[in-house]
N, C-alpha and C positions, 0 to 999 in steps of 0.2 A: 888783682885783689884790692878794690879800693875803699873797702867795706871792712866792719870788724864782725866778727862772727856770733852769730847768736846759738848756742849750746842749749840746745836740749835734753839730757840724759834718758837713757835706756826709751822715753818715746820717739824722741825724735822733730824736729819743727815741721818734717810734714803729715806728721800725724795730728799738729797742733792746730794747724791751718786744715786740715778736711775736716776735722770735730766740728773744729768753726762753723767752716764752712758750710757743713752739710744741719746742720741746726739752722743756720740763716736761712738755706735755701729753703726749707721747710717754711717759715714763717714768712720767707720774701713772694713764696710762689703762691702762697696765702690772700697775702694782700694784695696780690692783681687779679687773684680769681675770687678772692671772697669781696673788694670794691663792688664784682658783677654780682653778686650773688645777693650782695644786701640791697642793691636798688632794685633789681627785679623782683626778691622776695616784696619791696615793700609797695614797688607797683602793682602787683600781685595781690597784696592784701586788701589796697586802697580800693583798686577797681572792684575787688569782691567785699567792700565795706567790714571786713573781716579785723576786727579792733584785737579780739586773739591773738590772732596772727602779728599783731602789729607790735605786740606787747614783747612776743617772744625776738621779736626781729631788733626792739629796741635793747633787749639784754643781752644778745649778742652784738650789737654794736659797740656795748661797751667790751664785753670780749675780743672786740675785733682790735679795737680803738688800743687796750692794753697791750695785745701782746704781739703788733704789729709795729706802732711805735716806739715801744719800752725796748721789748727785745730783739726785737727786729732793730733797732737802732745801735743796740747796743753789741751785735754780732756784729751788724754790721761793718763799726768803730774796729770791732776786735779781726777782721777780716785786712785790714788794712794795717791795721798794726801789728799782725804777725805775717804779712805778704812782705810788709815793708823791712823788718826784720829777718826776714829767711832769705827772704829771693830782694835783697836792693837792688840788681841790676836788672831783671827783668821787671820791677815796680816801676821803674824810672823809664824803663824804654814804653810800659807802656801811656805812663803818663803823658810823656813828652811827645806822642803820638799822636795821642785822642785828645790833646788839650779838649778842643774845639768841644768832641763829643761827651768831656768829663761836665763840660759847660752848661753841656744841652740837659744832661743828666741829671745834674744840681738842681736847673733850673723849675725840672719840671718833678723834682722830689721835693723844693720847697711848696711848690704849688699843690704837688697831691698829700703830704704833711697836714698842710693849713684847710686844705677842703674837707680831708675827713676831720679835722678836730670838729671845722664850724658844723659839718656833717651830724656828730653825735651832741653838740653842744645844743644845735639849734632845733631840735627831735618834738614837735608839738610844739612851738614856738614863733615857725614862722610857715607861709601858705603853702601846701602839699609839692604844689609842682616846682617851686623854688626850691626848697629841702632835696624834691629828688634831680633838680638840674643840677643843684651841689652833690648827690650821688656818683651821679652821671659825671661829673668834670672829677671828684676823687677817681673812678674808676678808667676814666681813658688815661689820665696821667699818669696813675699807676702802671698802665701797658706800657706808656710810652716808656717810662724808663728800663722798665723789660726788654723792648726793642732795642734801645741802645746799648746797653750792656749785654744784649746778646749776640751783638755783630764785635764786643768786645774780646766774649769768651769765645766765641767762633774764630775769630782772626788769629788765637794764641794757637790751635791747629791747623788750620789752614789759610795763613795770611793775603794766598792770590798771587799769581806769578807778578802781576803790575805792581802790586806794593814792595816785595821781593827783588823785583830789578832796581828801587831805586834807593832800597834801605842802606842805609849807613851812609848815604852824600849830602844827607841836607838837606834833601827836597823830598821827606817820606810824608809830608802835609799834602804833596800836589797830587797822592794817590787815596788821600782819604778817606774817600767816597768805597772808591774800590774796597779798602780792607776794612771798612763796616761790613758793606754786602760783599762780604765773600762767599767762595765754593757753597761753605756748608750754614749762609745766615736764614736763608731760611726757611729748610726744612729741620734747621734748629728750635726758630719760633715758632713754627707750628708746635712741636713736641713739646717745647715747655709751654705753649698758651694752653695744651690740653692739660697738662699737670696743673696748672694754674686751675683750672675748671675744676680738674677732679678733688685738689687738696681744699677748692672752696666748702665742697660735699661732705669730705674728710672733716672737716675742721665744725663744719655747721653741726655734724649727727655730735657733737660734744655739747651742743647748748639743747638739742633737741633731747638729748636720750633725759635731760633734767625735768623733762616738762612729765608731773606725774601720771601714769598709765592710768591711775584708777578712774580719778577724777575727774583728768581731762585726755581720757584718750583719743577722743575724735580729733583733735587736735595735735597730738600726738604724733598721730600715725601718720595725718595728712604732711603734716611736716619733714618728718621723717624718711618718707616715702618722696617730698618733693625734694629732698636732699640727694637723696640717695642716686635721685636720676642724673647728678651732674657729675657722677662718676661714669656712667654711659659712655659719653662723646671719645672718651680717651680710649677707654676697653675698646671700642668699635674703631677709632681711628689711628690710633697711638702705631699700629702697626704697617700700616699703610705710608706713616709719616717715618716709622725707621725704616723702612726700606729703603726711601728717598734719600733720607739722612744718611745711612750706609753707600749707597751710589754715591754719592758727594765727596765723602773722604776719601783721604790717599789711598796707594790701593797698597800698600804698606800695613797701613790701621786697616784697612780690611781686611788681609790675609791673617793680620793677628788674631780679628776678631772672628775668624773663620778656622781656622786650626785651633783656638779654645774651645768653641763648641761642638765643633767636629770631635771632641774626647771624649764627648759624654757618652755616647753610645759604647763605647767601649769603657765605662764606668773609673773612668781617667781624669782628674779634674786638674784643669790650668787656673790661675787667678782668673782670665777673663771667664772661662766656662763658671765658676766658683760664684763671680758676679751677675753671670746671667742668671742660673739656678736663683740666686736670689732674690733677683727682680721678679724673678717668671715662678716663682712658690710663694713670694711675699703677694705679688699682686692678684694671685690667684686665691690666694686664700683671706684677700678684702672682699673681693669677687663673693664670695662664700659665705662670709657670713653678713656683707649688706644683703642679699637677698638672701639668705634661711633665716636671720638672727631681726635684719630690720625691712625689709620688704612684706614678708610673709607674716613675721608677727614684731611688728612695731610698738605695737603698747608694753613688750614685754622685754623692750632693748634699753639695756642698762650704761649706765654713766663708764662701767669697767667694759662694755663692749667695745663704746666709742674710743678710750685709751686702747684697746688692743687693737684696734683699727688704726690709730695714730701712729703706735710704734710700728705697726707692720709697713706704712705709708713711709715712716722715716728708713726701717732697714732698707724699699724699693729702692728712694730716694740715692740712700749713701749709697747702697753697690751699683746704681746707674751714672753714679756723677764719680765714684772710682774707676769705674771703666772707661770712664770720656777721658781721665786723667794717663790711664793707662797707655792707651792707646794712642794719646799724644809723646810717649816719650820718645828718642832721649831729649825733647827739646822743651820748652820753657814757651818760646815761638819758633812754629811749625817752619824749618828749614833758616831759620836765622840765626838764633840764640839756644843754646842747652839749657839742659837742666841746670848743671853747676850755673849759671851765669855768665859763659865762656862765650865770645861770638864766631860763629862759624869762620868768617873771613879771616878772623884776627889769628886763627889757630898759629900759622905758620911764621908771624910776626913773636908770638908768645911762644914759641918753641925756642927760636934766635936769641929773643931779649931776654927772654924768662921771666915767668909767670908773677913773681914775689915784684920785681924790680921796679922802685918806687913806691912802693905797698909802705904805707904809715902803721901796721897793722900784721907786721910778721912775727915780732918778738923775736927770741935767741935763738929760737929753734924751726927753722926752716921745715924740717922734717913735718912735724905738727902744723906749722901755717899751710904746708904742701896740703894735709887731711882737710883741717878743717874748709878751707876754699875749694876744695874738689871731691871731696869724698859726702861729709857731713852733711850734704843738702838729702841726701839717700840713707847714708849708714848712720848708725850710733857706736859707740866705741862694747858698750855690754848688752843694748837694748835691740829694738826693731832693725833688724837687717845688720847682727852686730858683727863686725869687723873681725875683732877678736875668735869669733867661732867662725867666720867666713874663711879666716886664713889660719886656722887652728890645725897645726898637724905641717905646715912649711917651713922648711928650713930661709935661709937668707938668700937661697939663688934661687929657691922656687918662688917669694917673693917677688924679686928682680924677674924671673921669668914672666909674670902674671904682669909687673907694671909693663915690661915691654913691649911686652901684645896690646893693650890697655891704650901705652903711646902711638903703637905701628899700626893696628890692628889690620890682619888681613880679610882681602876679601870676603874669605868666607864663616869671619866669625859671628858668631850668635849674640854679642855682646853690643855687638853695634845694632842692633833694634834695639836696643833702650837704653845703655848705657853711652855718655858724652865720653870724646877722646880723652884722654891725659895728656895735657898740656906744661910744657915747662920744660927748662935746660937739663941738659943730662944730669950737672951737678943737684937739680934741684928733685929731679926724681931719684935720684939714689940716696937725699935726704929724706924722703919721701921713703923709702926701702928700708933705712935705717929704724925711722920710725919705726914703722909697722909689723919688722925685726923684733924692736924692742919688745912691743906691742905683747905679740902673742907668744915671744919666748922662745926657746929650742922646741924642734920636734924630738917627740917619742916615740920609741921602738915598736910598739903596738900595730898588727899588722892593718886594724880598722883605721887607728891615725896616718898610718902612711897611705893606706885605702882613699882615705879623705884629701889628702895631699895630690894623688894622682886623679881625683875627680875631679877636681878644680882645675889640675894643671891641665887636664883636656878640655875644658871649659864644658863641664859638661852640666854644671850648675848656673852657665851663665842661660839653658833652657828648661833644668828642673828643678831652679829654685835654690838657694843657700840651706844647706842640709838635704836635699832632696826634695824637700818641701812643697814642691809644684811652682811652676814660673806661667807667665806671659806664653811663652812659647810651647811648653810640654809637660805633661803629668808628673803628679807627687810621684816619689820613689818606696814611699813605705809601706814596708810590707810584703817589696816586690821579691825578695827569697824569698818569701812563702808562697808564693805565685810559681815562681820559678825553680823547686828548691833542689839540692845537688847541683850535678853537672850541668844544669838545664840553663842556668844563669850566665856561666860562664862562655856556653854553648851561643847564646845567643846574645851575648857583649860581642862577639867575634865573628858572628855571623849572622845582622839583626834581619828582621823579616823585613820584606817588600813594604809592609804597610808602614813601618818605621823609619826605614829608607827614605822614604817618599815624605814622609814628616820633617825631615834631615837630621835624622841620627846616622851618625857616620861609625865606623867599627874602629874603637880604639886599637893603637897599635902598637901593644904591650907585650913585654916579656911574661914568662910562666909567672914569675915571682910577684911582680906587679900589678898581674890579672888578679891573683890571688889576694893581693890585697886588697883590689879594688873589688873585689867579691867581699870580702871581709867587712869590708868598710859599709856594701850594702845591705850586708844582712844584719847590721848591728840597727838599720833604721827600721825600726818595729811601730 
């Protein structure tokens, strides 16, 4: 722990960081597909002497010009300064990795910065095919910085066995190359070069739905319609490039992401199914209304169309770029480094030395430094994923029971697909115990809270989620006595079907008393 910890209440720092994040990606994926979009429109208008056209392609430049540099810069900013804040050790490893490529990066963002300003500055100013060479140099350096940052974000799940064998000696510069192009760089780039295309179309029908119907609909339409089509390429390939992409990752992340949509059919939803459903409803229903709303009748597509188009483009957006998140865990980078910030090799040194030891950054209570360094990058104490109702209804050895497993975990627990080990000396996990004791207080007599006590303690929420709620691995639980109700529930905690089996729900092995409550506990999630 050689970092102080940044506290976010009730949301959480990674809920702080995907807000971010997922608004930048919006506007980043923007500006490498809208670079393409504005020189071909304006080649386009040139060779068809179409001055109309040209007018409208200059008032989106300035659109373009606003809200790619302004706030695109300024997530940006914000993207780095709550990475650097939440996760400092995984910010640092990967600085200290891609120097080279952070370099390449800079370089060729100051270059495509400067192209598009002189781009909209120099607009009827200076000779056609110069203006669109300046297009053309804003829009490949806009890819290129694409490219390089997406062998960045790719490396954080699949780093490559070459880079992997020589991590942590000193010489993780001599495989470089390697962990750019990794496993999954690029049937990565392809995927987001087609969101790049599609959010260029997305973003355009926002200056076009302005141009008015009445007066100048031939215009209009034509526009509209030439928008519309750079949504295509994705619709028609996008799918062809996830199946690639899917082949590529661990087969880990792919059985995750294969038992979440495997529930739907049985009307079960896991987080990942949760975030398919809303790629695959949100992008069906842009599908929809560009061709009924702006294909078919374009003069009569409204400025609140194109917003409803945009949001539904960003919910796509955020449940696609949750899901890659997902499916990367418990690690930070794929087979290195965890989530907490913990390095896989070091575990067994950090158990010995313990974890606090030399930390600038524990203060008086151990217990607390133990949370906030290993827990907090995931939980909040009353908020998203709170702690406090996670262990709500345990006594102080059912605590101690949960960190044990947590530390040991065995072979076949469910916790270990997303959750990092607990790391640190015994004295420091029992401060840690203490803590979390204090935390949530004595349990109650209440046969639902003890219900909740024994769900946990079979780790049965480390696959359906904190409260039931649906996880990574297994469907919500609410509701499920009314599904199952009487003896029908108990019936089938103790004896679950084949097809459940085979999902790996194992049959708790409870007394009368404890069945019952842990029946109690589930019929209380309504």
């Amino acid at each position: 722990m050689n970092y102080p910890f940044w506290d976010i209440p009730i949301l959480g720092s990674g809920w702080v960081i995907g807000i971010i994040a997922i608004f930048h990606v919006m506007i980043s994926h923007f500006a490498v597909g809208g670079g393409f979009y504005l020189i071909l429109a304006e080649r386009k208008a040139r060779r068809e002497n179409r001055e109309d056209w040209l007018k409208v392609i200059h008032s989106h430049a300035k659109f373009f010009l606003i809200l790619t540099t302004v706030f695109g810069a300024i997530s940006g900013v914000g993207i780095w300064f709550s990475i650097g804040l939440a996760s400092p050790q995984g910010t640092s490893s990967l600085i200290h990795n891609f120097v080279f490529g952070w370099a390449m990066e800079w370089c060729l963002f100051l270059v495509e910065i400067t192209a598009v300003i002189v781009y909209y500055a120099t607009w009827d100013r200076i000779d056609p095919k110069t203006h669109m060479r300046i297009g053309w140099l804003y829009a490949w350096t806009s890819w290129g910085t694409l490219a390089i940052i997406n062998g960045i974000l790719t490396f954080m799940l699949t780093p490559g066995k070459a880079w992997l064998a020589v991590a942590g000696t000193g010489r993780e510069a001599s495989e470089f190359w390697s962990a750019i192009f990794n496993p999954t760089y690029w049937p990565s780039l392809v995927l987001r070069t087609l969101t790049c295309f599609a959010l260029a179309g997305v973003w355009a029908l926002v200056t076009a739905s302005r141009i008015d119907g009445f007066t100048q609909s031939a215009l209009k339409s034509q526009i509209i319609r030439w928008s519309s089509r750079w949504l295509l390429p994705s619709f028609i390939l996008i799918p062809p490039a996830l199946a690639w992409y899917l082949f590529a990752i661990p087969e880990s992340s792919r059985q995750l992401l294969q038992l979440g949509v495997g529930t739907i059919g049985s009307g079960l939803f896991t987080q990942v199914a949760r975030a398919a459903l809303v790629t695959t409803m949100s992008s069906a229903t842009i599908l929809a209304i560009v061709y009924f709303l702006g294909w078919k009748n374009p003069k009569d597509f409204g400025l609140g169309h194109a917003i409803a188009v945009v949001f539904l483009a960003l919910a796509a957006t955020g449940a696609t770029e949750h899901a890659r998140e997902m499916i990367r865990k418990p690690y930070s980078i794929g087979g290195y480094m965890y989530s907490n910030g913990v390095v896989r090799k070091d575990i067994a040194h950090i158990n010995q030395a313990g974890f606090l030891t030399g930390s600038l950054w524990t203060g008086s209570n151990a217990g607390e430094a133990m949370f906030r360094g290993q827990c907090m990058n995931c939980h909040t104490v009353d908020g998203y994923r709170s702690m406090r109702q996670l262990l709500h209804g345990r006594d102080r050895g059912g605590i101690a029971k949960l960190l044990d497993m947590l530390h040991t975990p065995p072979a076949n627990s469910p916790y270990k697909n997303y959750m990092p080990p607990l790391v640190g000396s015994s004295d420091e996990i029992a401060a840690l115990g203490d803590y979390l004791g204090n935390m949530v207080g004595a349990a109650a007599n209440d046969p639902a809270v003890q219900g909740k006590a024994i769900f946990e303690a079979n780790a049965c929420n480390a696959c359906h989620g904190d409260g039931g709620s649906g996880g990574p691995l297994a469907p919500a639980l609410t509701g499920v006595a009314t599904r199952l109700p009487g003896d029908k529930l108990s019936d089938f905690l103790k004896k679950p079907s084949d097809k459940a089996i085979a999902g790996g729900m194992p049959a708790p092995k409870l007394s009368d008393s404890e069945m019952k409550a842990l029946v109690a506990y589930l019929d209380s999630l309504k």
